[in-house]
C-alpha angles and dihedrals in degrees: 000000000000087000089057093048095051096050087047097059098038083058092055088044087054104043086051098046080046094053097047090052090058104036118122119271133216110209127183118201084254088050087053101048091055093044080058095046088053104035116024109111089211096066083038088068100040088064093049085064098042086050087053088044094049093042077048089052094039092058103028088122093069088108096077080043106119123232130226140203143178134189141166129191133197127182127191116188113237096202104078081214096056086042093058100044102038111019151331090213140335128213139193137173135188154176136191141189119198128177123181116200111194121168095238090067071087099060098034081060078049100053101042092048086048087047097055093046086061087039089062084038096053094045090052091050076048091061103037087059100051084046088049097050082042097056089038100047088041088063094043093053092051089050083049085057099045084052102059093038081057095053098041082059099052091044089054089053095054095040078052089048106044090055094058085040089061102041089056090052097052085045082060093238092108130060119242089244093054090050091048096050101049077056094053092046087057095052105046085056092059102069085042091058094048093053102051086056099045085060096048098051078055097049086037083058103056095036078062090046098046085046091046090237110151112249104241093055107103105227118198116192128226119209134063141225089263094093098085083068087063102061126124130232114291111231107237099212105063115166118219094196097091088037111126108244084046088057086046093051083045106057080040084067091047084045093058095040085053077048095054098038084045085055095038090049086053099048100043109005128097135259123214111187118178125189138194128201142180126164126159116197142159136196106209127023091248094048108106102256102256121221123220105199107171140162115185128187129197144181134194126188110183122215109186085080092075094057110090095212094053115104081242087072104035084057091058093038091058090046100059084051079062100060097043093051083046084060097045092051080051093053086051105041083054089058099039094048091049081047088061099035090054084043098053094037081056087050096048090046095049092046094054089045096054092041094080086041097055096040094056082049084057087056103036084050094049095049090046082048100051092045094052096048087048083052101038083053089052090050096253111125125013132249096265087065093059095045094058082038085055089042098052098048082043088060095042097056089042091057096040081048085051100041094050091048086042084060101044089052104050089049095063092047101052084044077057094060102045092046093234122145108279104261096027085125096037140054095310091059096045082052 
């Protein structure tokens, strides 16, 4: 009886922890960024290697560490004869203690540090761009759904229309070829509309999996096209010089110049080593037991390093075309940042401006529409006149659905590019 009870209650646990996996979830764009930031395998990596970067900077100083060392040493002769006229054992033990000091433990702190600098820039880059593609594949999906929604009205309205089409026709007020044609209207509709939600389910698929939501968990999203009406002006002077891929090309540039001082230290810069022993050892076990108490100091200046053709002064060579080419990716990276940020802020401009435009074509198209259809009922046009009525509103709404998309997405790149919080020239921002 208690067996029964409990796996009684272990099948209701199960069906509704089962239930509340697969039950239906509401996401807001906000909801799905932070889904992204927890979850996204992508930004999980990045910070596996910030967090190597920052353990690197943290002890970039192991190079002045001393090392140690201990040993200890006992010998038994094997010949009875050699044991007899030389020794029974012998024993030693020692310890040492040895630093190196070398200038270019300066410039390998400096690296690191530098290293790590482009290491937090870099995750953050990581997580911009999930949060990008985010943003980006949240409001696609939304246009994917206006579209559908579109098309399943327009296929409503020919199915509508090809009923009354046909009973008419049975009714003999209709010819056979309209009849026919309002038929073939409705069909043709019906491919277009499968495949615009198979690629949406697809599109649907990897959104969960950029997200890490698990595939069988129905999302619905909450937000509409209309954003892109509530955008704020845009400002017109936008520097590119604190943008984010302009500070990465810049501490590039720091990273090359450590690189050529750290070549120029070990080809021409001195090594100080120090070293400290003690050791204590016997022969025979009558000898008195010798110490061996010693500090020993050494410096090496190498030479090779001043001639241009050693591999000393190559290396340092290589390294200063390094920083030369460092400054001209900068110089490039300035201008092709203020080249995007010109092109998005043309983009934005020419969006807002069509808006307005495409919105009063929705509602010339719909009033010709509804017109059409009144005069096509009393027998005054045919049905060739409000297809191409249907088709036109269709295109309209479908224009108006891509340019605000169009908008919305030019917005968040050009957000990208300057490194601002993403809305700062949206909603959230007006809020």
């Amino acid at each position: 009886m208690i067996f029964k009870r409990l796996a009684t209650l272990t099948f209701c646990a199960f069906i509704v922890a089962a239930a509340v996996t697969a039950q239906d979830i509401a996401l807001t764009i906000d909801d799905a960024v932070q889904y992204a930031s927890e979850n996204n395998i992508s930004i999980a990596q990045s910070k596996i290697t910030l967090d190597a970067l920052k353990r690197t900077k943290n002890y970039s100083w192991n190079s002045i560490s001393p090392s140690l060392s201990l040993g200890g040493n006992m010998m038994f002769p094997l010949d009875e004869d050699a044991r007899k006229a030389q020794y029974d054992y012998s024993m030693s033990f020692t310890g040492a203690i040895n630093i190196t000091l070398s200038p270019s433990i300066y410039s390998s702190i400096q690296t690191a540090v530098l290293n790590y600098q482009n290491g937090l820039l870099a995750y953050d880059e990581a997580k911009r761009q999930i949060e990008l593609n985010v943003r980006i594949a949240f409001y696609h999906l939304l246009y994917e759904q206006e579209y559908i929604a579109q098309q399943e009205r327009n296929m409503q309205t020919a199915e509508q229309q090809y009923n009354q089409n046909r009973r008419k026709y049975e009714s003999g007020q209709l010819s056979e070829l309209d009849m026919l044609s309002s038929q073939v209207a409705y069909e043709r509709l019906k491919p277009t509309l499968e495949a615009a939600e198979i690629t949406y389910k697809n599109d649907m698929a990897l959104f969960k999996q950029t997200l890490g939501i698990d595939q069988a968990v129905a999302v619905a999203l909450t937000g509409s096209l209309d954003d892109a009406l509530l955008l704020d002006d845009i400002i017109a002077e936008l520097s590119a010089e604190n943008t984010p891929s302009v500070q990465s090309a810049e501490n590039n540039v720091k990273i090359a110049k450590a690189t050529l001082t750290a070549r120029r230290l070990a080809a021409w810069g001195p090594t100080v080593s120090a070293g400290w022993s003690y050791g204590k050892s016997k022969l025979k076990p009558s000898d008195t037991v010798s110490t061996t108490n010693a500090f020993s100091i050494s410096v090496s200046i190498p030479l090779d390093g001043y001639l241009p053709w050693s591999q000393g002064g190559q290396s340092a060579s290589s390294a200063k075309d390094s920083v030369k080419n460092a400054e001209l990716a900068l110089e490039k990276q300035k201008t092709t940042v203020a080249v995007q940020i010109e092109n998005y802020l043309n983009q934005i401009k020419l969006g807002q401006s069509q808006l307005a435009s495409l919105q009063a074509n929705v509602d010339l198209a719909q009033r010709s529409y509804e017109m059409t259809q009144r005069a096509y009922n009393a027998g005054s046009r045919d049905f060739l006149t409000l297809q191409t009525a249907s088709d036109a509103l269709l295109s309209a709404r479908v224009s108006l659905a891509q340019q605000q998309y169009t908008l919305i997405t030019a917005v968040f790149n050009l957000e990208y590019v300057l490194g601002v919080p993403f809305g700062s020239f949206g909603k959230n921002a007006a809020d």
